[in-house]
TILOFI-560395 format. One record per residue (C-alpha): residue number from 1; residue in three letters; x, y, z. Coordinates in Angstrom, 2 decimals, always signed. Each point is the difference from the previous one (the first is absolute). Layout:
R   num   residu      east     north        up
R   NUM      ALA         X         Y         Z
...
This chain:
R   num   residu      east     north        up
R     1      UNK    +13.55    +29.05    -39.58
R     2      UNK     +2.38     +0.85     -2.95
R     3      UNK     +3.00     -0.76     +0.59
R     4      UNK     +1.42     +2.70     -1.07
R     5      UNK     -2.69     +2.91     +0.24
R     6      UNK     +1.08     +3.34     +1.97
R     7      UNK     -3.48     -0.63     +2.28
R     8      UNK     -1.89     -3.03     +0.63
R     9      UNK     -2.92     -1.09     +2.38
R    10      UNK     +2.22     -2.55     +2.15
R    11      UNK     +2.28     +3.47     +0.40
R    12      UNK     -2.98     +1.94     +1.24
R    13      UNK     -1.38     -3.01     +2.36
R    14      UNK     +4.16     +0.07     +1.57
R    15      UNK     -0.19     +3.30     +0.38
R    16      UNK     -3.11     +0.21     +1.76
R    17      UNK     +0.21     -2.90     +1.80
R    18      UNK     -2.07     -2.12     -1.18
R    19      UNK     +2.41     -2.59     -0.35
R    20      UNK     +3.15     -0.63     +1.97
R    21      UNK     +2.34     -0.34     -2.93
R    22      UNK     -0.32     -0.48     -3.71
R    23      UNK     +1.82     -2.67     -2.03
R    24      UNK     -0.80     -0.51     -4.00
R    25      UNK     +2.60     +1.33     -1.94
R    26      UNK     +0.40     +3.61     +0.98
R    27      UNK     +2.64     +1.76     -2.01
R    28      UNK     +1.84     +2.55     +2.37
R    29      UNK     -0.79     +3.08     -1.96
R    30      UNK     +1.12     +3.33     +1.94
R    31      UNK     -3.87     +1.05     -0.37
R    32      UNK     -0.86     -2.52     +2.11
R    33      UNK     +2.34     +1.02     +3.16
R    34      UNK     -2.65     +2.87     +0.71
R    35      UNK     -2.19     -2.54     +1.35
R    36      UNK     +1.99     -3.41     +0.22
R    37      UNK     +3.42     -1.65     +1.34
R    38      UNK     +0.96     -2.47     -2.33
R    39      UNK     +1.90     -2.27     +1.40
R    40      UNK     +1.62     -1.52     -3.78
R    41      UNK     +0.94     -3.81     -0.12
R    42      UNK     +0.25     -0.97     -3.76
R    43      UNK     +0.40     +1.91     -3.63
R    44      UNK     -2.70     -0.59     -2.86
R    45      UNK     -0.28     +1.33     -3.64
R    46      UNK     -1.78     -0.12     -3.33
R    47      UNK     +0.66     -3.38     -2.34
R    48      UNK     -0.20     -0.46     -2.65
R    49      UNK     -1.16     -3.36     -1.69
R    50      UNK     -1.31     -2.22     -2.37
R    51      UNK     -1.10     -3.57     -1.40
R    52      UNK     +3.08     -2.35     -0.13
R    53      UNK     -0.63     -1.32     -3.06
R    54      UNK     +0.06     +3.69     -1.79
R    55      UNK     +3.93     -0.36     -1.24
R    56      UNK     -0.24     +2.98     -1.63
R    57      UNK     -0.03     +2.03     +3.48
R    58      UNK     +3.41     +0.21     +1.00
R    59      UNK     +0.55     +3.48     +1.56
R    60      UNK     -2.14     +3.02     +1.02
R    61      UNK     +0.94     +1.57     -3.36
R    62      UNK     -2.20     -2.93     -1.99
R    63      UNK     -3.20     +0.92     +2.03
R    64      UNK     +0.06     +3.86     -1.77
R    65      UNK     -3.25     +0.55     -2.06
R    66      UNK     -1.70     -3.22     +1.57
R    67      UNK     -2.27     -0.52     +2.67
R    68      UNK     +0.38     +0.31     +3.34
R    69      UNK     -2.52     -1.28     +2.54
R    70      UNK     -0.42     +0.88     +3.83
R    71      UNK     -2.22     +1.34     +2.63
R    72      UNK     -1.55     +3.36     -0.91
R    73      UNK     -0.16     +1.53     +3.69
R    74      UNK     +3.48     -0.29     +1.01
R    75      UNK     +3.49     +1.57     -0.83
R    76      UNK     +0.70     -2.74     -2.86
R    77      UNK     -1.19     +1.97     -2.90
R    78      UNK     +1.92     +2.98     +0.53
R    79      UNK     +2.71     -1.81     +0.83
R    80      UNK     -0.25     -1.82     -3.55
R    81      UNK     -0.83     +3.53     -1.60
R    82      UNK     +3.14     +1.60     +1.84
R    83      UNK     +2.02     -2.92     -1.23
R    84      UNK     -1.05     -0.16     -3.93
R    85      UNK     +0.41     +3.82     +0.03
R    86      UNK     +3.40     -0.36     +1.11
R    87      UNK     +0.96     -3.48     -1.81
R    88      UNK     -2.35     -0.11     -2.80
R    89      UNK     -0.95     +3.24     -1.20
R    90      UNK     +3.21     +1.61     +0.33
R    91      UNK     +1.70     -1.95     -2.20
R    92      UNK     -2.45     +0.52     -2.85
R    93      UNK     -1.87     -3.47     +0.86
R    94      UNK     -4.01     -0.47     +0.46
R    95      UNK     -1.16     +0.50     +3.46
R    96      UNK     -1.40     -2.67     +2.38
R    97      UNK     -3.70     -0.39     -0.06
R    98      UNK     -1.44     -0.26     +3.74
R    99      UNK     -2.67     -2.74     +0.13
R   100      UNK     -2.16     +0.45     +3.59
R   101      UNK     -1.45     -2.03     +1.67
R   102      UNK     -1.87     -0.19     +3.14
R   103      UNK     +1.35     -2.15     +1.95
R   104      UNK     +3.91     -2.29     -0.57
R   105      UNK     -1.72     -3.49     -0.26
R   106      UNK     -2.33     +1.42     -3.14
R   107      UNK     +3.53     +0.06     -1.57
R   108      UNK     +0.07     -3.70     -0.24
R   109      UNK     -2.84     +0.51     -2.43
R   110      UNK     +1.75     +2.62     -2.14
R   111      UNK     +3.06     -2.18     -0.54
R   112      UNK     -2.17     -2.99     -0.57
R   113      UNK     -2.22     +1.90     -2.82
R   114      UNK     +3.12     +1.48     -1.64
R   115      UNK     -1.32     +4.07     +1.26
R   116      UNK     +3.56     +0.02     +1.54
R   117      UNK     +3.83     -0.18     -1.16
R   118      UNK     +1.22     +0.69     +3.67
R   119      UNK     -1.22     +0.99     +3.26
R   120      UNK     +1.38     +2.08     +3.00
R   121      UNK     +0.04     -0.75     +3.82
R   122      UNK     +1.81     -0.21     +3.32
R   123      UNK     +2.99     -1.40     -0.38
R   124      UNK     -1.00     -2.10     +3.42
R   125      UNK     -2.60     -1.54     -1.29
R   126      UNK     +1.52     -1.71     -3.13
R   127      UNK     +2.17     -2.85     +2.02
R   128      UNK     -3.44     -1.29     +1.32
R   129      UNK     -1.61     +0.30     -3.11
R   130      UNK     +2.48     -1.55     -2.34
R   131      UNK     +0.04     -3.18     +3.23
R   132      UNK     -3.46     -0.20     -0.80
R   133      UNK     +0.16     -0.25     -3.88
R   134      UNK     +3.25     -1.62     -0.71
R   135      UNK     +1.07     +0.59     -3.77
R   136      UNK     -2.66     +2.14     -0.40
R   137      UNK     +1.41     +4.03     +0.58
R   138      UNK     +3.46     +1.39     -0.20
R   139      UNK     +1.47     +3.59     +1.30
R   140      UNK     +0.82     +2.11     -2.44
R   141      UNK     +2.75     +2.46     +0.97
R   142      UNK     +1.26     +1.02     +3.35
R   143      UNK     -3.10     +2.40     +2.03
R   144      UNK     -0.55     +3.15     -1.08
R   145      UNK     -0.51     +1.75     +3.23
R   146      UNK     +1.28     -1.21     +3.66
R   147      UNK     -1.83     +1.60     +2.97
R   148      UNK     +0.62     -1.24     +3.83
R   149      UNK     -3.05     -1.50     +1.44
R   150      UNK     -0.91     +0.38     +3.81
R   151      UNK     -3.02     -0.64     +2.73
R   152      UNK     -1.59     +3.28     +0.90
R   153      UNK     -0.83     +1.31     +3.46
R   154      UNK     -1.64     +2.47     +1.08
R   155      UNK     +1.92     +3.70     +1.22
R   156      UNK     +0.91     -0.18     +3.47
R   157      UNK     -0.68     -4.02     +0.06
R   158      UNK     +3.38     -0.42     +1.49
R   159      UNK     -0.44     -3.11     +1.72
R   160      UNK     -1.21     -2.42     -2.12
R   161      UNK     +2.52     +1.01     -2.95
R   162      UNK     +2.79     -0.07     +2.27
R   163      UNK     -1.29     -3.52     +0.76
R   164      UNK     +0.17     -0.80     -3.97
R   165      UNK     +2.82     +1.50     -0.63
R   166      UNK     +2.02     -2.06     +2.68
R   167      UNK     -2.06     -3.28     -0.98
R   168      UNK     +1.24     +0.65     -3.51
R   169      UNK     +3.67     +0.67     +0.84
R   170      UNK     -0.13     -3.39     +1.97
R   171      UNK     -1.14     -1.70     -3.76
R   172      UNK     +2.84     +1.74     -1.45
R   173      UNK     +2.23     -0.99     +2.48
R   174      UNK     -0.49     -3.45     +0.43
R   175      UNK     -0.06     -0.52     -3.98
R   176      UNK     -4.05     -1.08     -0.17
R   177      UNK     -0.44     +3.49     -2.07
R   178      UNK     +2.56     -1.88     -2.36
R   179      UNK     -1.98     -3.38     +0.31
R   180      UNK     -3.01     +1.40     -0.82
R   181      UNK     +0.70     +1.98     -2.88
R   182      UNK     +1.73     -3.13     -1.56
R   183      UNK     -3.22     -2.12     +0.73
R   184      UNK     -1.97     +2.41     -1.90
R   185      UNK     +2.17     +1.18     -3.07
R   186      UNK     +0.89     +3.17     +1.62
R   187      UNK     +3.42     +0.48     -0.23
R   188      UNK     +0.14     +2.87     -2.18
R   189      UNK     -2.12     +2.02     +2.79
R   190      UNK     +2.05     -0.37     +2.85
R   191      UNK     +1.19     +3.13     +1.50
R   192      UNK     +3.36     -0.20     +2.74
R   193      UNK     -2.14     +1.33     +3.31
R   194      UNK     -3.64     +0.94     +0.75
R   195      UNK     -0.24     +3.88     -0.26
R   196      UNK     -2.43     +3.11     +1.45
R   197      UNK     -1.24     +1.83     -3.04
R   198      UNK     +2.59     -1.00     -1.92
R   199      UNK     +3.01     +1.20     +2.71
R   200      UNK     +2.25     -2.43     +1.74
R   201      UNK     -1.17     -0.44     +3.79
R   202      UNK     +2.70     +0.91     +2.51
């Protein structure tokens, strides 16, 4: 599933029941609460980054007119379009030039063959990344979009999300949300209580 597409297949198999709950990166979108409770835990965005060693990259505004890789089915290239249209192009620069690709990995490739000045993707996955290839990849810029992230459950499935919810608020509680997020470089995604489609549970 996309993280951040209106619909998705794991939305469909919640609603229907085909699983009891869905959990990979499901951005709370108000679309969504037709079908799904979201019960939200964390906040994600679009990143920006590039190759360490590339000094000349020190802000968003060096990356107008060069080339911009990410995955082609997602939200990422219209989030990079929205963003050079507003940052780039409106202030009489060359626009960003959206480089697709299938899947993230294949972007190793594209940075490795020079196809690539920067690339785009969830903020939450860039601490594990950058762990894994120390020296090798630097954020550039703060995100460029923050959406809250949650486990869907199916209409009427009651139960089992209350179950979640309360399991979550004893993480929060009891500071392991804290722990967690500091063991995986995901401090800037913390968020101060779980939530139910984005509204603060009595």
């Amino acid at each position: 599933c996309d993280w951040s597409s209106d619909v998705c297949s794991s939305d469909l198999d919640a609603a229907a029941r085909r699983v009891d709950m869905v959990m990979s990166a499901i951005s709370d979108l108000p679309i969504r609460w037709e079908q799904l409770d979201l019960v939200d835990y964390i906040v994600s965005g679009s990143q920006f980054y590039a190759l360490a060693k590339n000094d000349w990259i020190k802000s968003l505004d060096d990356l107008c007119g060069k080339k911009i890789g990410t995955v082609r089915s997602n939200s990422f290239p219209a989030d990079i379009t929205k963003w050079s249209a507003d940052n780039c192009e409106a202030k009489g620069k060359p626009p960003m030039i959206v480089v697709g690709v299938d899947r993230m990995p294949l972007l190793v490739t594209e940075f490795q063959q020079g196809r690539i000045d920067a690339g785009v993707r969830s903020m939450n996955t860039m601490p594990p990344l950058m762990q894994e290839s120390p020296g090798l990849y630097k954020l550039v810029g703060e995100p460029i979009t923050r959406v809250v992230q949650g486990i869907g459950f199916a209409k009427g499935n009651t139960q089992l999300r209350h179950a979640v919810l309360v399991a979550l608020q004893q993480l929060f509680g009891d500071g392991t949300y804290t722990k967690l997020l500091q063991k995986w470089g995901l401090e800037r995604s913390a968020v101060q209580a779980p939530t139910v489609n984005t509204k603060p549970v009595p």
